[in-house]
N, C-alpha and C positions, 0 to 999 in steps of 0.2 A: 308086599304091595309097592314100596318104595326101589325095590329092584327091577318089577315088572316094570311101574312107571318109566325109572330108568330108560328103560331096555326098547319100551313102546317109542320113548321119545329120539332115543338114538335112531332108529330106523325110519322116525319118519322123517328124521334131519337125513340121513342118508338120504333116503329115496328125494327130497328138494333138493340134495346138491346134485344126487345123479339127475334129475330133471331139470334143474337150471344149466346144468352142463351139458345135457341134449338141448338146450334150446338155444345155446349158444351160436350152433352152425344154424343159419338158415336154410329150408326145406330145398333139397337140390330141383323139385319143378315149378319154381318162384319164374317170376318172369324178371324183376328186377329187386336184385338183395340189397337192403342198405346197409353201405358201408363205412356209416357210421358205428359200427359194431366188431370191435376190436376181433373176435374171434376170426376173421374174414381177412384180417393182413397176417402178412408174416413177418415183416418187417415196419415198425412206427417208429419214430423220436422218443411217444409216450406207454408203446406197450409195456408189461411187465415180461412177458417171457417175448423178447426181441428174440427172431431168430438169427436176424444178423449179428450178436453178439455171440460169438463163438470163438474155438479155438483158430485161431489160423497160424500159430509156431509154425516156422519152417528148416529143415535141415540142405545146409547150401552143398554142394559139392562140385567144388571147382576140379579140373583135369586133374589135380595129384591128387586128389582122394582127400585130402584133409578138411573133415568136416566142420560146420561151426551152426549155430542157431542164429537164425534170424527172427526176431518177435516181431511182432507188429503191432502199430504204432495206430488208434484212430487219431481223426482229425478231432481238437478241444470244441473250436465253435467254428466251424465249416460254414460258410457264407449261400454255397447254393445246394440244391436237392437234386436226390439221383432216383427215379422211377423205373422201376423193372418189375418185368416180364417174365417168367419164369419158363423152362421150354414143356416137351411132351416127357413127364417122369413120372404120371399117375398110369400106377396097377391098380384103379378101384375096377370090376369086372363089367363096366357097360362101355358103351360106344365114347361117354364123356362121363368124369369128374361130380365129384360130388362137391359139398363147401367145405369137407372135414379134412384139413392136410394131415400127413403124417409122416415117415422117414425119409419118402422122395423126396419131397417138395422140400423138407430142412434139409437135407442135403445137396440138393442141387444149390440152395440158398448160398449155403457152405462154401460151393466150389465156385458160385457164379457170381454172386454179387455180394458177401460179405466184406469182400476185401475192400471195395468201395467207400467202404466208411472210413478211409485214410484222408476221402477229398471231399466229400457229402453229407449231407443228408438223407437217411434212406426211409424211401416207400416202396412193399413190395406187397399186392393185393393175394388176393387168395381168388381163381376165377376157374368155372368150369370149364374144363380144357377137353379137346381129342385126346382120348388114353393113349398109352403105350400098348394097355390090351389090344386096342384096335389096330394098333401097325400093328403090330405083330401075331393077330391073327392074320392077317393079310398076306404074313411071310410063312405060313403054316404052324402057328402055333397053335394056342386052345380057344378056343370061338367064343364069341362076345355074349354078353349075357343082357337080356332084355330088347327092347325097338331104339333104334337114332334118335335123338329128341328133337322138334320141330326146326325149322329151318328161324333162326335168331333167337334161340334160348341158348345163355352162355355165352364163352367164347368172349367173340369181339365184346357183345352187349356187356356184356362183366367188368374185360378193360376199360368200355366207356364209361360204364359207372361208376367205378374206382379210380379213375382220371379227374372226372368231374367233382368227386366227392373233395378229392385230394385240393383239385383248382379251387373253391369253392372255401373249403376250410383250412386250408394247411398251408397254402401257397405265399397266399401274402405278397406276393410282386416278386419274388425268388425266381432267379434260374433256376433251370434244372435240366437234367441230362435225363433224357430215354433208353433204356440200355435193357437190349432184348436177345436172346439166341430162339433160332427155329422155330417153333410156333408160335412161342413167345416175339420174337423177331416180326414175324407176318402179321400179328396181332400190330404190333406199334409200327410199323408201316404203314396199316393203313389208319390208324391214328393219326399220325401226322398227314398223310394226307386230306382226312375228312375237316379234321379240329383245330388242327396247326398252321400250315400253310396256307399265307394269303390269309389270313387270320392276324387282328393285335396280339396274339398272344404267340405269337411266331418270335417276336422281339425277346421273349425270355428263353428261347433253345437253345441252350449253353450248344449242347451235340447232340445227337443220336448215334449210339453203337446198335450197328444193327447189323447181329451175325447170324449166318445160317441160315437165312433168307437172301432173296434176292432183291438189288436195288439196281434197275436198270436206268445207264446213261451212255448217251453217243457215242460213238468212236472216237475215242481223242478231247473227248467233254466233261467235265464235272460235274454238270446238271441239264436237263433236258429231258430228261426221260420218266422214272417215277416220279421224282422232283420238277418242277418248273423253278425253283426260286432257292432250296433247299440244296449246295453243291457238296461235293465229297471236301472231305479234308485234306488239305495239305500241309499243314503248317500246325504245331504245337498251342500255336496264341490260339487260332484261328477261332471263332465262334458261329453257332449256326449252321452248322455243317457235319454230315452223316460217315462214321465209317462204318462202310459193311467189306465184307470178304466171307469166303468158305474155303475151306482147307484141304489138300488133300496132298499125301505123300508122294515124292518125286517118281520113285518107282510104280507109282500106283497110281498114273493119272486119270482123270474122269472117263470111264467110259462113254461108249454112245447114249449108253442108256442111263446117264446119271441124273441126280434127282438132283440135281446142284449144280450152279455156274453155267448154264447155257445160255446161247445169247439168244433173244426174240424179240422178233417186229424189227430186224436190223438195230436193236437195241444188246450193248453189250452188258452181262453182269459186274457190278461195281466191284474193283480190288482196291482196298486202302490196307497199307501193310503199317500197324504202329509199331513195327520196330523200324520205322522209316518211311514218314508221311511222304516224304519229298521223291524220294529215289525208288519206292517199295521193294527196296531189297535191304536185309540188315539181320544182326541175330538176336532173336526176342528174350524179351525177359519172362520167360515163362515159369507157372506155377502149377507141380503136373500132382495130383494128388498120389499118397506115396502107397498104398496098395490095391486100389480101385480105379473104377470107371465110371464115368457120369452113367446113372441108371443100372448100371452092373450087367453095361451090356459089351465090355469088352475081352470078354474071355480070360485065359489067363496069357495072354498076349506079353504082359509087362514082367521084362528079366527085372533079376535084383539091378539095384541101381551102383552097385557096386560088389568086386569080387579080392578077395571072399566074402561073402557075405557079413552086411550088418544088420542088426538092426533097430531099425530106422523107428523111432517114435512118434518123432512129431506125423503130424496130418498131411504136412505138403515138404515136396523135395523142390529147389531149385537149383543148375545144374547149368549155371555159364558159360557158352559158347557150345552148349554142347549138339543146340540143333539151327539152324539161319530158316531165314523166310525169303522167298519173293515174290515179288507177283507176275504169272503168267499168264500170258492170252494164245494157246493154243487151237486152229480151229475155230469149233464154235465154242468153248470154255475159255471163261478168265476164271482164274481162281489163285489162291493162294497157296503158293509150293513149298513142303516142308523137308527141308532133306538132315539128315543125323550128320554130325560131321563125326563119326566112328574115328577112333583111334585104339587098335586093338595092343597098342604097348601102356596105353592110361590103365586107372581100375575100374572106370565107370563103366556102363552098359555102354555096347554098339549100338543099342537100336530103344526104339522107344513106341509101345502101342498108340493105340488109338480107332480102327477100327471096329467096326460091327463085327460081329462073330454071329454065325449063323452055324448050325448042326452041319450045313454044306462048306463052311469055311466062312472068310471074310467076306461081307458085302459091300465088295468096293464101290457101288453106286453112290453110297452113304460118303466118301472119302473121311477126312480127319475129323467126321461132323463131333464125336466123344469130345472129341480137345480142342475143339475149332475158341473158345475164348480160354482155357488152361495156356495155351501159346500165345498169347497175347497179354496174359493177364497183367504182370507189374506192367507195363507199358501203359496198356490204358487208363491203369491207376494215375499213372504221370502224366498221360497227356490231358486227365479229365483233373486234376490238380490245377495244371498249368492255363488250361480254357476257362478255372473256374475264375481264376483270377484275374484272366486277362477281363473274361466277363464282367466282373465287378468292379475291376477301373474303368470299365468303360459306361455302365450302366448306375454305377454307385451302389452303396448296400441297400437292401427293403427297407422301409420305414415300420 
């Protein structure tokens, strides 16, 4: 009897933890989740499985081949907060995202916003997103499973209420930085424009990184366009002010039919290059993940990083001088141009992926979108360092 007992009681403890554990995600057709509910972020201050604590080791490898580890370093007591967006990396099988994240969305965490915790504070929600399933049925893959969900369930409304939640209880009078790629990106776009801009709470936008989206401004203007008050970045100190750029390789410029950097309404797409606010040409301090691709959608595109072959342990490779940025306005495209500076008497690789791979080849429509912030990444580490401080001599610490 006393083993029955046992045995009755372990399984019902089981069955409450598997049902507290399902109750954890809220019901994906809620109209508004509350984000007061830790399951719901993937990055907090107070979570216990933070997903932005992870590995980020890097293996450097300069022109002679002699490698060395670079660790990383977070910041102890970071003065302002960094909010992000995560882009389109859910394979759940409907048109949009469930509440339950899982190896995408930590990974993309991984490559896109982890590193941040050198200068910040991080907030990164959990929000029903457009699938990957969905583009990519689109490009002839396997067909969507179920109906589109109504027009303002998810999406933006998720950002908003994980923005608001954060304003509301976490903020406390803190900068903070917005920092988005691609859907993620169009999401906090239009955040700042709805909530921010022309708003008191404009006074606290350290920056916005806003990649892989479009931010449209004049010809030869910093602001005017998506922005009325909100200008591009020039300057390291500077506060208040948005870089966006999209990437694409020198040999492989925007087609006509690109989904990226055209200009409209006589409005051009914004290029801010952080390996060089000022002049937007310079060679990035990038962090290229050492055997993947954002979403694992870049085929096997990416040679060893070095010959003959090592290998390589750590998570990310970085790989000094070995590709420059500029920024170009050909046409109707401005965009940011990535070209390999190849040296075929070094050990390293000539070349370096980054595009879409389709069963028909690359889809150069997409251009460098995989690595559009990997090429960037120490960079804006530093520049979002350096804004945070200028921000807080200028504004003083939160009380």
């Amino acid at each position: 009897m006393v083993v029955r007992h046992a045995l009755a009681t372990a399984v019902v403890a089981g069955l409450s933890a598997l049902g507290a554990a399902r109750a954890q995600a809220p019901d994906p057709g809620i109209a508004h989740a509350d984000y007061s509910n830790p399951a719901i972020w993937l990055c907090r201050p107070d979570l216990k499985d933070d997903k932005c604590k992870v590995d980020l080791t890097t293996t450097v490898i300069p022109a002679n081949g002699k490698t060395s580890i670079e660790a990383f370093t977070p910041a102890k007591d970071p003065k302002i907060d960094c909010f992000f967006v995560y882009p389109t990396v859910s394979l759940d099988p409907g048109y949009q995202s469930d509440f339950v994240p899982d190896h995408m969305e930590f990974d993309d965490i991984k490559l896109q916003f982890a590193r941040f915790g050198a200068a910040c504070r991080q907030f990164a929600p959990v929000y029903r997103q457009g699938t990957t399933t969905a583009i990519r049925a689109s490009a002839g893959g396997p067909p969507v499973v179920g109906e589109r969900p109504p027009p303002g369930l998810g999406r933006y409304a998720d950002v908003l209420d994980a923005w608001n939640y954060y304003m509301s209880h976490d903020n406390k009078g803190r900068g903070v930085v917005l920092i988005g790629h691609s859907q993620g990106a169009a999401l906090l776009e239009r955040l700042i424009a709805n909530e921010i801009e022309g708003k008191p709470v404009q006074k606290q936008l350290v920056s916005a990184i806003i990649l892989g989206s479009t931010v449209l401004v004049p010809e030869g203007k910093d602001v005017g366009g998506t922005y009325k008050s909100v200008p591009l970045c020039r300057k390291e100190t500077q506060t208040g002010c948005v870089i966006s750029y999209m990437s694409f390789r020198d040999a492989n410029p925007p087609p006509d039919d690109s989904l990226f950097g055209k200009s409209r309404n006589g409005l051009l797409a914004a290029c801010v290059n952080p390996a060089n606010l000022a002049t937007g040409t310079g060679e990035p301090k990038s962090y290229f993940l050492t055997k993947s691709f954002l979403n694992d959608a870049g085929g096997n595109t990416q040679p060893d990083w070095l010959t003959p072959h090592q290998d390589i342990k750590t998570p990310f490779v970085r790989t000094p001088g070995l590709v420059s940025t500029t920024c170009v306005h050909k046409g109707e495209f401005t965009y940011l141009q990535m070209h390999v500076n190849a040296d075929p008497k070094d050990p390293r690789t000539d070349d370096v992926g980054g595009e879409i791979v389709r069963a028909s080849g690359p889809d150069l429509r997409w251009g460098l979108h995989l690595i559009d912030m990997d090429l960037s990444m120490g960079d804006l580490v530093r520049i979002v360092k350096k804004q945070g401080a200028a921000y807080v001599s200028k504004a003083g610490k939160p009380g």
